[in-house]
C-alpha positions as CSV (number, residue, x, y, z in Angstrom):
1,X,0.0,0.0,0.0
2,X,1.7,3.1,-0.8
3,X,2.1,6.2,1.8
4,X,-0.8,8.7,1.3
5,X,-0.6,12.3,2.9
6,X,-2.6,12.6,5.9
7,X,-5.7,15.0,5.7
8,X,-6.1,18.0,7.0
9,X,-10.0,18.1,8.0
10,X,-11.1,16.1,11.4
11,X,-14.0,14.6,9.3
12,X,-11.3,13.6,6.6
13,X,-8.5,12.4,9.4
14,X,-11.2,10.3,10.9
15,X,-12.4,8.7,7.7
16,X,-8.5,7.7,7.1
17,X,-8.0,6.5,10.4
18,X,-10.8,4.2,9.9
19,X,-9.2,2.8,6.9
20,X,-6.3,2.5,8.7
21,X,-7.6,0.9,11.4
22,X,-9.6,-1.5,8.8
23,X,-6.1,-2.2,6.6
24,X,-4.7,-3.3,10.2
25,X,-7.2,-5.3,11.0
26,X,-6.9,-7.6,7.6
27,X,-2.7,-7.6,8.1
28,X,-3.7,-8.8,11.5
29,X,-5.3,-11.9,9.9
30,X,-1.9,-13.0,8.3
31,X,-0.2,-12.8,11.7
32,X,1.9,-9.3,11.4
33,X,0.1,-7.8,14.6
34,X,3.4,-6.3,16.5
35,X,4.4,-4.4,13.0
36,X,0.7,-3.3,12.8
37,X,1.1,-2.1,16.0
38,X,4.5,-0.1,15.7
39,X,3.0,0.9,12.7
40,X,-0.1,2.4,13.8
41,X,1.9,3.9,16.9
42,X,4.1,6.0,14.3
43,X,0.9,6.8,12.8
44,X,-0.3,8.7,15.7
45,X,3.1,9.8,16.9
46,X,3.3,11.2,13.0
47,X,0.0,12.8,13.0
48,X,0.1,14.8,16.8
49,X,3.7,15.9,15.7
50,X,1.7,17.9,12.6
51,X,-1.4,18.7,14.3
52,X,1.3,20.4,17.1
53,X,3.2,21.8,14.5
54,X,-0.2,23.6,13.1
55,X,-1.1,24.8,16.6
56,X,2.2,26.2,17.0
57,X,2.2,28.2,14.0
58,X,-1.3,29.8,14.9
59,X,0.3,30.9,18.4
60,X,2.9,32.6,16.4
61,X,0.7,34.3,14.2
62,X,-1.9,35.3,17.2
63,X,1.3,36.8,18.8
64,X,2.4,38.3,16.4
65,X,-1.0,40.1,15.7
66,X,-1.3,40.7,19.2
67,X,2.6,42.8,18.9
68,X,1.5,44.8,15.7
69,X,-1.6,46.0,17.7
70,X,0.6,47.0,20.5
């Protein structure tokens, strides 16, 4: 299965996780359950590291609005 980027919307990043989750579940059929595991773990790990990165971003921007209106 080739990497696909993660989405951006809540709706969207749930609909892929559920695919995720459902791609896992098949692999876990053949017996590959500890790399599903480490790889939905890096999954996660990946996708908070954006979604902080994104939050970060919008504190700098806020603080920098909040200097030029000073």
């Amino acid at each position: 299965m080739p990497p696909q980027p993660l989405p951006s919307s809540s709706s969207e990043a749930s609909q892929y996780n559920c695919e995720e989750v459902t791609a896992a579940e098949e692999w876990s059929f053949l017996g590959e359950t500890d790399i599903i595991e480490r790889v939905v773990k890096e999954l996660l790990e990946v996708e908070l590291t954006e979604k902080a990165a994104e939050l970060y971003r919008h504190v700098g921007q806020w603080t920098k609005a909040l200097h030029l209106f000073q």
